[in-house]
C-alpha positions as CSV (number, residue, x, y, z in Angstrom):
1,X,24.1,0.6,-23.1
2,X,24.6,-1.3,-19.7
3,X,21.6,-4.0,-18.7
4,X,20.8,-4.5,-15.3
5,X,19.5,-7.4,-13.7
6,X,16.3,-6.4,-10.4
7,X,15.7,-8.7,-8.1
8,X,14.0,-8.8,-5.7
9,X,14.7,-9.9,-2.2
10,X,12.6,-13.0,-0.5
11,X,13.0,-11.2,2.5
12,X,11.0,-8.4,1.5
13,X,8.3,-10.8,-0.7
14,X,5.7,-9.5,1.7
15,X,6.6,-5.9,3.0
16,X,3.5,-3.5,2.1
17,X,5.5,-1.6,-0.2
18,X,4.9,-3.8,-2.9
19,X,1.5,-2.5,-3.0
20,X,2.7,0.1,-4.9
21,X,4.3,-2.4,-7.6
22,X,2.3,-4.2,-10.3
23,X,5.0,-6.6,-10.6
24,X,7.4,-8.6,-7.8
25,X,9.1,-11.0,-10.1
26,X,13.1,-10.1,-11.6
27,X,13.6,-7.7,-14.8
28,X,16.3,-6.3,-16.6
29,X,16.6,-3.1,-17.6
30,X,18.3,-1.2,-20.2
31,X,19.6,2.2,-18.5
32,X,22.8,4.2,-18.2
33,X,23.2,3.5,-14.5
34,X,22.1,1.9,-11.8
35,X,19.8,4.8,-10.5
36,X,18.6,5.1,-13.6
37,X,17.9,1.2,-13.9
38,X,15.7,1.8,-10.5
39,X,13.6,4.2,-11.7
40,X,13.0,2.8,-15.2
41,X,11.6,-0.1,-13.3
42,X,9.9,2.1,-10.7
43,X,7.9,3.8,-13.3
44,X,6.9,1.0,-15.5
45,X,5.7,-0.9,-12.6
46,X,4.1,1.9,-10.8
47,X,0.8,1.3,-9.8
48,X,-1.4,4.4,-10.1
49,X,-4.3,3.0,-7.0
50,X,-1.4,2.3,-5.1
51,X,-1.1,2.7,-0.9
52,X,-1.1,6.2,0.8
53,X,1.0,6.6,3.7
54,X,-1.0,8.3,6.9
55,X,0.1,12.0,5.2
56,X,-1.2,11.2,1.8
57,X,1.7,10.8,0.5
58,X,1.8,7.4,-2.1
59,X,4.1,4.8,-0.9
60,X,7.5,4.8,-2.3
61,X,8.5,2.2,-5.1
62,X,9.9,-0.9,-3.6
63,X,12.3,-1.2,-7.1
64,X,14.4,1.9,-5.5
65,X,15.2,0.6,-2.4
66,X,18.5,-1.6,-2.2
67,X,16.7,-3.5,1.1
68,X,14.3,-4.8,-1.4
69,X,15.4,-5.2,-4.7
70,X,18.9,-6.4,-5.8
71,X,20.8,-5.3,-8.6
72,X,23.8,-6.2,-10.4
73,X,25.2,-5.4,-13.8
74,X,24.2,-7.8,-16.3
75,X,26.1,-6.9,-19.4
76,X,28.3,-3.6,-19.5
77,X,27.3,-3.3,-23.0
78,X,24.3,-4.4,-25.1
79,X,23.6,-3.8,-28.8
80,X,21.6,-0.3,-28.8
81,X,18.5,-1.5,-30.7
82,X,16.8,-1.3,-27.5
83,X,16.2,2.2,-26.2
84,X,17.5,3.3,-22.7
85,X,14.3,2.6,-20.8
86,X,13.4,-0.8,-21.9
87,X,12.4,-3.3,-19.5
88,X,12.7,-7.0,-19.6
89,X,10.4,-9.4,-17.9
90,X,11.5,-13.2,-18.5
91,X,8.7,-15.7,-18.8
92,X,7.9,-17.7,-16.0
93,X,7.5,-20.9,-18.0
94,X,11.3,-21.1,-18.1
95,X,11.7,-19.0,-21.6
96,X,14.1,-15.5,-20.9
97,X,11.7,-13.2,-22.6
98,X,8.1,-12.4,-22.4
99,X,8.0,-8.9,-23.8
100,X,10.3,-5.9,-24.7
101,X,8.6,-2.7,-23.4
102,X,10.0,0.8,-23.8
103,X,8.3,2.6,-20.4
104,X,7.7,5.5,-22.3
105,X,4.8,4.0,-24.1
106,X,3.7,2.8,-20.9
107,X,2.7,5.9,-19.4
108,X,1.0,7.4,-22.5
């Protein structure tokens, strides 16, 4: 399974669509693409209070836009023991890792 490295842009730190992100630091994701690596990281971060656009619509994720968030292809092939879905968050204190956390689980 492929991990992808988000990151995301400085020169979109402080566009409004981050309202609709609990996080704005990088991740790595564990997905099968790169769409998919979006999403995962859409929907784990996905703030349920977040910003309505004039129609009522919710403001669209900033972790699937390219103009925001970079990606690039970590490691084309990571030991499976992590599920397809599992996002990455390294520690700001320098460590790589805070916490493993399968999205899924998230949502429940």
């Amino acid at each position: 399974m492929p991990l992808f490295g988000l990151i995301p842009l400085s020169a979109a730190a402080e566009a409004a669509d981050w309202s609709a992100s609990t996080y704005r630091g990088p991740c790595y994701v564990m997905a099968a693409d790169e769409r998919r690596a979006r999403l995962y990281a859409a929907s784990y971060f996905a703030r349920p209070d977040a910003a309505r656009l004039e129609s009522g619509l919710r403001m669209e994720s900033p972790w699937v836009r390219p103009r925001m968030v970079a990606l690039q292809l970590t490691f084309r092939h990571v030991d499976r023991s992590a599920p397809e879905g599992t996002v990455v968050v390294p520690q700001s204190g320098g460590d790589n890792v805070v916490r493993l956390a399968d999205w899924r689980t998230r949502l429940a």
